[in-house]
C-alpha positions in Angstrom: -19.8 42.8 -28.6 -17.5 45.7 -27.9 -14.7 43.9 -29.8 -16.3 42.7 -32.7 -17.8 46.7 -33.6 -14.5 47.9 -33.2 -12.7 46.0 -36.3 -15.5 46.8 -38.4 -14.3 49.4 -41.2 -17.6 51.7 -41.8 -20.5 52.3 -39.0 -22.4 50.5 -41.6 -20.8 47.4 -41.3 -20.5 47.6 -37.1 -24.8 48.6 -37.3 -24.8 45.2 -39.3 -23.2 43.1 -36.6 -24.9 44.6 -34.2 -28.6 43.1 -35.5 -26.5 40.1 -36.5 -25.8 39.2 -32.6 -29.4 40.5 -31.5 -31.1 38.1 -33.8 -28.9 35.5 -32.2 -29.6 36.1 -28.8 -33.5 36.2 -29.7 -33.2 33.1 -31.4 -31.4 31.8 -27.9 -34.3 33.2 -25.6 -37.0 32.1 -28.4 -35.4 28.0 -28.0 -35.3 28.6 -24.3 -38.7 29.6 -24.2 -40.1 26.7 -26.5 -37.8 24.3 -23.9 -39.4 25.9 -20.8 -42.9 25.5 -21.8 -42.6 21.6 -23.1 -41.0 21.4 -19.1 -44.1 23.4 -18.3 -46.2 21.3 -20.5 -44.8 17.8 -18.7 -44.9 18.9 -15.5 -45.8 16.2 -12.9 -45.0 15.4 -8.5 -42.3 13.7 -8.3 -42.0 10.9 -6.3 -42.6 11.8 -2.7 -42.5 15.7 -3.5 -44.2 17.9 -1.2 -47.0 20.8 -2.0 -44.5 23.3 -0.9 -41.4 21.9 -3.2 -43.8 21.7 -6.4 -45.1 24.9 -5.7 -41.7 26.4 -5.6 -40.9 24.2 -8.7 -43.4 25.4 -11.3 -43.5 28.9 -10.0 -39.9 29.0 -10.5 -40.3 27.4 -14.0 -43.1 29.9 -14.8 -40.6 33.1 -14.0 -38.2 31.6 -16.0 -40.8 31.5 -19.1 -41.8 35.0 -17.9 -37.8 36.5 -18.1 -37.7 34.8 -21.5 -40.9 37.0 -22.7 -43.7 34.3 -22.4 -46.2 36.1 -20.4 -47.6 33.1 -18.9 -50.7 34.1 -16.8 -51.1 33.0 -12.9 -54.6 31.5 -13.7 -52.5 28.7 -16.1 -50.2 28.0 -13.5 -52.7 27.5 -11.1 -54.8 25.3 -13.6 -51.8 23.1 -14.2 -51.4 23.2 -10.6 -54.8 21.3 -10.0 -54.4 19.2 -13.1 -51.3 17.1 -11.8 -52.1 17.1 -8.0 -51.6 13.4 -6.2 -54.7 11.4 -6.4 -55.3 11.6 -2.4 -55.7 15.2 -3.5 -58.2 15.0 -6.7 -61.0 15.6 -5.3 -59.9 18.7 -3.3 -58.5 20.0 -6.8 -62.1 19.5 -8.3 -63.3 20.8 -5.3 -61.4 24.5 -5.8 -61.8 23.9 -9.7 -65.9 24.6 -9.1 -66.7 26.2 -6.3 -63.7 29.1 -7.1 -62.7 31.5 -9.9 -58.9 30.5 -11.0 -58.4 33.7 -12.4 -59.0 34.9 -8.7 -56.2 33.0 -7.2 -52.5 32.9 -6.6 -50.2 30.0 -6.7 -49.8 30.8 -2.9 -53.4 30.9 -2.4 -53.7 27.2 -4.3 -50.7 26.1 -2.4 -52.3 27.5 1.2 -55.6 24.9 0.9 -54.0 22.0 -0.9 -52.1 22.0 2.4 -54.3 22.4 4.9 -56.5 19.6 2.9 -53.4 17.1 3.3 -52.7 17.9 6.9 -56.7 17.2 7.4 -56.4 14.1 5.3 -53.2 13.2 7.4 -55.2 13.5 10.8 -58.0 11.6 9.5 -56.8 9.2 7.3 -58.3 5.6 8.4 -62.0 6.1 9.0 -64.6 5.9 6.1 -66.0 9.9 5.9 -64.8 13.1 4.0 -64.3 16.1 5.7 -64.6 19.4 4.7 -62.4 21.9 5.2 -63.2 25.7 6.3 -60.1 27.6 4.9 -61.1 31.0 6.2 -63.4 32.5 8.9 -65.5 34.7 6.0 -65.1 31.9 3.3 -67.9 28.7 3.2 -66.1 25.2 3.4 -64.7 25.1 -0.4 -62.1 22.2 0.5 -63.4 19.0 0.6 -60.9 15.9 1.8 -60.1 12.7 -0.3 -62.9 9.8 -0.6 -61.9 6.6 1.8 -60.0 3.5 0.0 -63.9 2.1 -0.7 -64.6 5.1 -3.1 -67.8 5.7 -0.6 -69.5 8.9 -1.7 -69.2 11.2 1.2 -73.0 12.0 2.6 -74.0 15.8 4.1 -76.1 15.1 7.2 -79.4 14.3 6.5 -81.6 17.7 7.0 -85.4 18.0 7.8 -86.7 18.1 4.1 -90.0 17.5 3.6 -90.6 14.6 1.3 -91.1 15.4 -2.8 -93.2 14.1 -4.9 -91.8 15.0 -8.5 -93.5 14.4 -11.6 -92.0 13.4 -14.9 -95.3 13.4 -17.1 -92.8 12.9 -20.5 -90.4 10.8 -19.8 -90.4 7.0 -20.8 -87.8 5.2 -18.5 -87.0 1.5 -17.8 -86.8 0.9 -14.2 -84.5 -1.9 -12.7 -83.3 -3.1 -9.2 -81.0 -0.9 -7.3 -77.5 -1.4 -7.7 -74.5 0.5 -9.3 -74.7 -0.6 -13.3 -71.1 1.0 -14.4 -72.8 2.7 -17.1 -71.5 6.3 -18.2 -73.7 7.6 -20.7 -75.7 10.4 -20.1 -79.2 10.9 -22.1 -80.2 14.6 -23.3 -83.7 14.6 -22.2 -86.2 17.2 -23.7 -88.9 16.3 -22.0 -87.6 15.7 -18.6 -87.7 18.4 -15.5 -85.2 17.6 -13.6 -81.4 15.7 -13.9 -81.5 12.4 -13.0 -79.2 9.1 -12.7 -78.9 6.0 -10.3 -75.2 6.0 -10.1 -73.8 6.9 -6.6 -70.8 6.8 -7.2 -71.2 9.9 -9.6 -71.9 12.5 -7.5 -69.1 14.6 -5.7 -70.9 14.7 -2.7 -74.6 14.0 -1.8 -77.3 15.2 0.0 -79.1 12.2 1.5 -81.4 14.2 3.8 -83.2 15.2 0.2 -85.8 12.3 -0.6 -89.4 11.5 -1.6 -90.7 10.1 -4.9 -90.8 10.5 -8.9 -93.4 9.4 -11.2 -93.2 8.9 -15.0 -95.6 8.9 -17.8 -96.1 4.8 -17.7 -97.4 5.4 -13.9 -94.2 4.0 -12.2 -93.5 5.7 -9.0 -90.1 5.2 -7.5 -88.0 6.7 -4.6 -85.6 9.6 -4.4 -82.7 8.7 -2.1 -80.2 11.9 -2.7 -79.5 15.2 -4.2 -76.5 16.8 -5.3 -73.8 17.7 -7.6 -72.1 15.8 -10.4 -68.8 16.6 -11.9 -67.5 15.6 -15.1 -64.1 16.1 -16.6 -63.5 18.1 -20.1 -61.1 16.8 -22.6 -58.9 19.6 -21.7 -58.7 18.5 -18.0 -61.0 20.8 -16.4 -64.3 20.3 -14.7 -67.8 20.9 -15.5 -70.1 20.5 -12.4 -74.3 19.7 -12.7 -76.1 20.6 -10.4 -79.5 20.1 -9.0 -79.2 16.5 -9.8 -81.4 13.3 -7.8 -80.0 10.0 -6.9 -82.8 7.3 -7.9 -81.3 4.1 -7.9 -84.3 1.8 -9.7 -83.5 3.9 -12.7 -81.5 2.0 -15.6 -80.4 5.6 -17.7 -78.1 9.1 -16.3 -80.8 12.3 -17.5 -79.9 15.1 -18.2 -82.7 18.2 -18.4 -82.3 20.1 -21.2 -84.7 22.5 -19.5 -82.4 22.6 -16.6 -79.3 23.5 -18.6 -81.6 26.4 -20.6 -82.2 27.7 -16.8 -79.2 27.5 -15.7 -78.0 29.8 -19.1 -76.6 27.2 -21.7 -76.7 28.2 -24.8 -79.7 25.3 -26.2 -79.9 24.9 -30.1 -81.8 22.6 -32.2 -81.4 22.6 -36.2 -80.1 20.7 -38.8 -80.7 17.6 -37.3 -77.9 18.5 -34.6 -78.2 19.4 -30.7 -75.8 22.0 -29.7 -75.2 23.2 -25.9 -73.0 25.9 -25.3 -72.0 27.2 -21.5 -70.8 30.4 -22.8 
């Protein structure tokens, strides 16, 4: 710069040159910036790529974005982190997605159980059951291994429940024979008390230890065979989990409570001939 101020007749002129190159370098680190966050944007595993090599790759990329002026936040990197993992690691991402707060953890923290959850999965890969993961003496199991090749919905071990006998005085359901149906839809329910569906496959994990009966209006009685928790994917690639949820598998409809969701503090409005539900 040094060279072009000197030749410059008035300080006028050299002040003028001076915010010339400036804008010019801030249009330079302004491109950069745009390119590093499409990179950021794209960013997959390659082929055969470890945890450690990605981690290194995007927390490099994200310093990059960081020098350039993009204050990218460790919570994002951490979300895209979970968002492209390899599929024999999916369900460990959901796992860490819902049981911890991302804005809580590091990259190194994210890189630390995705680890430990391969090595697991490398020990035990071959038999049928998940495993779960205890990450830290003080921490509960948060980390919970890949499902086998047969998609089989890992089970707790059963525990000493005593049997329930639920009551669903308002609902109208058809019942069916037991068996996965592939449906997805899920039915806002008013009038029903608890979540519902007969999909196994659904659930994240499940509690089979939890059983008993349900009832409906009609007089139907029909058996509880499981308990748990459901996840379900946003648009924007995160996950939403529902609790509190019973596996009955002679029902033909997915419930969901709307007096559940009210308990557990959704936002529940009805006007206008529209149903909104709000988690925040």
């Amino acid at each position: 710069m040094l060279p072009t101020v000197a030749v410059k007749d008035t300080a006028k002129d050299a002040w003028e040159a001076v915010k010339t190159v400036r804008v010019g370098v801030q249009r330079v680190r302004e491109e950069n910036a745009q390119k590093h966050r499409r990179e950021f944007g794209e960013i997959t595993f390659k082929d055969g790529e470890s945890i450690d090599d990605f981690s290194k790759r995007i927390t490099g990329l994200a310093n990059n974005l960081r020098v350039l002026g993009d204050n990218i936040s460790d919570a994002e990197i951490v979300r895209k982190f979970l968002q492209v993992v390899p599929a024999r690691l999916s369900q460990v991402a959901i796992s860490i997605e819902t049981l911890l707060d991302l804005n809580e953890l590091s990259v190194e923290e994210v890189t630390g159980r995705l680890r430990t959850a391969r090595d697991c999965h490398s020990k035990k890969k071959g038999h049928e059951k998940s495993h779960i993961t205890q990450a830290e003496e003080d921490e509960p199991a948060l980390l919970m291994a890949p499902q086998a090749e047969e998609q089989r919905v890992p089970e707790r071990a059963p525990m000493p429940f005593e049997p329930l006998k639920l009551e669903e005085a308002k609902v109208f359901t058809q019942l069916g024979q037991a068996g996965e149906r592939g449906h997805t839809k899920w039915v806002l329910d008013i009038g029903a008390t608890n979540n519902m569906t007969d999909s196994r496959s659904a659930f994240s994990k499940l509690d089979t230890g939890v059983h008993g009966t349900v009832s409906f209006r009609d007089g139907s009685v029909v058996n509880i065979e499981g308990h748990d928790i459901i996840l379900f994917m946003c648009k924007n690639g995160e996950h939403r989990a529902l609790t509190d949820v019973y596996f009955i598998p002679h029902l033909t409809a997915n419930i969901v409570s709307i007096g559940q969701l009210d308990e557990f503090g959704c936002d529940v409005h009805i006007g206008d001939g529209f149903l909104h539900i709000s988690d925040e």
